[in-house]
C-alpha positions, 0 to 999 in steps of 0.5 A, spaced: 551 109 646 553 109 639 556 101 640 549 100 642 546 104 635 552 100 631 550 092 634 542 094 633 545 097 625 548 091 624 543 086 626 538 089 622 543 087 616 546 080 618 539 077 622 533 074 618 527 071 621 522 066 616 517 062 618 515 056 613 507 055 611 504 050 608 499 044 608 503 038 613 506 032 608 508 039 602 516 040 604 516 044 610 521 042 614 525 039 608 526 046 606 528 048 613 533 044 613 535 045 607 536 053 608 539 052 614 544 046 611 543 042 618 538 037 620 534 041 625 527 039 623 524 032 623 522 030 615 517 025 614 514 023 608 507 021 611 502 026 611 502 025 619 505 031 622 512 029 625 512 036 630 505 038 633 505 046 633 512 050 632 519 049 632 524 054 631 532 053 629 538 058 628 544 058 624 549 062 621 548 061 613 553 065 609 554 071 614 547 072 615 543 069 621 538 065 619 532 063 624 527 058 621 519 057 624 517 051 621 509 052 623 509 044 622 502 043 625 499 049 625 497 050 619 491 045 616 485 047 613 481 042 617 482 046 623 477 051 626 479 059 626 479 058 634 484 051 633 488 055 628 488 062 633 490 058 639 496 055 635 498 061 633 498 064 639 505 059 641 508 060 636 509 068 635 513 069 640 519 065 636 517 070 631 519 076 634 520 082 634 517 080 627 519 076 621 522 078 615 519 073 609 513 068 610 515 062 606 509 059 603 511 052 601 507 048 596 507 041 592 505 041 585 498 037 586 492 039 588 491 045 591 484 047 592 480 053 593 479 051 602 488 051 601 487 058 598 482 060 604 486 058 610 492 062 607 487 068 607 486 066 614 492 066 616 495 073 613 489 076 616 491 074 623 498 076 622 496 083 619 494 086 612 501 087 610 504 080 611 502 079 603 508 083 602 513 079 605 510 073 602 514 068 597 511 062 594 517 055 594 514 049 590 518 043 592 518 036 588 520 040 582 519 033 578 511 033 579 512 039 574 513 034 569 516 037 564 512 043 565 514 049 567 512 053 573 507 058 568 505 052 565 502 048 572 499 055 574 495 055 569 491 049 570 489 051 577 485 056 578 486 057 585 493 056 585 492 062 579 488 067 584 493 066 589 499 067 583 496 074 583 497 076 590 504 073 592 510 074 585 513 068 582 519 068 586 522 060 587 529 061 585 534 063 588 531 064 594 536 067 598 537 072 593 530 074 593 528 075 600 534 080 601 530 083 596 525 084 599 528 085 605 532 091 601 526 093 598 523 095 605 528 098 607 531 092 611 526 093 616 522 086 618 514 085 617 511 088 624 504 088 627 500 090 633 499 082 635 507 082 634 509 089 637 505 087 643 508 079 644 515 083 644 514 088 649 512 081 653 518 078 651 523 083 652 521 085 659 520 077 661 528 077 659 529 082 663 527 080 669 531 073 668 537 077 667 536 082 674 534 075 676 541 072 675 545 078 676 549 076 681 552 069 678 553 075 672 557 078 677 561 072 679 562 070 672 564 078 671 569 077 676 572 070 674 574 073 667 578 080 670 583 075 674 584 070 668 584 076 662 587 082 660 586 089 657 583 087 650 582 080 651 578 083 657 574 087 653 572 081 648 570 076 653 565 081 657 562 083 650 562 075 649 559 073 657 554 079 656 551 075 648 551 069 651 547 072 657 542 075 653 541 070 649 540 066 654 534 070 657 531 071 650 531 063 649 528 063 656 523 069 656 521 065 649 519 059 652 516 062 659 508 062 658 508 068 662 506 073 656 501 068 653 496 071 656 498 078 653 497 074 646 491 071 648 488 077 650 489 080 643 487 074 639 481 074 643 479 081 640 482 079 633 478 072 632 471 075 633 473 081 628 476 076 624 469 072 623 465 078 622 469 079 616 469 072 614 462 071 615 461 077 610 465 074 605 461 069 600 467 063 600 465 061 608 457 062 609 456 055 606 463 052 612 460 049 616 468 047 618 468 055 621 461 055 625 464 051 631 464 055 639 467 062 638 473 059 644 480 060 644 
């Protein structure tokens, strides 16, 4: 039991989960593939998505874990509620047991008040404290002109009211979301939506663990005849990671817990309209009045 507490303590410390925002063309998979060092993600400069809907990437960077959930494809303020709430529901699962930074990327340029909506609307359906786990990054740092980040700001209203709600925080990125994820305690941003897609997930990697429990067994029984003592001890450890990480990968990719994320963004789309609806910036939307369907 108190190995188990100290492998979850250190993977609170050591693990870190970003998914990327922002509008196709700005930098999102650039910026993925500039935090992890490696070229996981496709970059085109067209403002065509080069992925469809979510992709995710891991590597150890600086000691620390890092995950990347490039939303490329999601995140689009053309989409409809129900076109963005049915993307959505693929990608959450990469996301589990929760994130610990929402990266918003923008380029300097227009960014106007429909950009500044869709990100309302995406924040909605992951929870009211997402905010809090929010960072904003500009790419393109020489579209600034010369001007700094303060300067630009100011001239874009919509980028202004956004600026209100999420802090400036660009440099030093890495530095920044371990301050964040200090301030809270190293605990990861959570909500019902995503405790629910984990519970799914952890019981399908179960499943395919007892599921490959004896070829386990087997590859069990070949490491005692080839090592010994601690060495033993070290090569299990090591079999049992692999193994669970191999289930976890699976149980992510299985479509079988779909079904209990599409039943909670079921409910949760016809409260987000409601709410939507009631606000003065979507009553003129004809974009958000399409069939209520997922």
């Amino acid at each position: 039991a108190h190995l188990l507490e100290e492998k979850h303590f250190q993977q609170i410390f050591i693990s870190l989960r970003i998914v990327l925002l922002g509008k196709t063309g700005v930098g999102k998979s650039a910026t993925g593939n500039t935090i992890l060092d490696e070229k996981f993600f496709k970059v085109n400069l067209s403002s065509s998505s080069v992925t469809k809907v979510c992709w995710k990437a891991t590597k150890n960077v600086n000691s620390t874990k890092v995950a990347v959930i490039d939303t490329t494809g999601l995140f689009d303020p053309s989409f409809t509620i129900e076109e963005m709430v049915s993307r959505i529901k693929l990608c959450i699962p990469l996301s589990t047991p929760g994130p610990h930074v929402f990266l918003l990327v923008l380029q300097p340029g227009h960014f106007t008040k429909e950009d500044r909506d869709t990100v309302d609307i995406f924040l909605k359906i992951f929870g009211e404290d997402a905010n809090k786990h929010t960072m904003i990054l500009f790419t393109h740092g020489d579209k600034f002109e010369g001007r700094n980040i303060q300067e630009f700001v100011a001239d874009n209203p919509d980028l202004k009211i956004l600026f209100k709600k999420y802090a400036m925080q660009v440099d030093q990125l890495f530095e920044k979301i371990h301050k964040i994820n200090s301030e809270h305690g190293g605990r990861r941003y959570t909500s019902e939506m995503l405790e629910k897609a984990e519970i799914a997930i952890q019981e399908e990697k179960q499943r395919i663990l007892m599921e490959n429990e004896e070829q386990r067994s087997r590859e069990l029984e070949d490491l005692k005849i080839k090592y010994e003592a601690e060495a033993l001890k070290q090569a299990i450890t090591e079999l049992w990671e692999r193994k669970e990480r191999e289930a976890r990968e699976k149980a992510e990719r299985n479509n079988t817990y779909l079904k209990v994320i599409a039943e909670f963004l079921s409910k949760f789309c016809n409260c987000l309209y409601k709410s939507i609806y009631s606000t003065k910036s979507f009553k003129n939307d004809d974009s958000f009045r399409n069939e209520r369907s997922l």
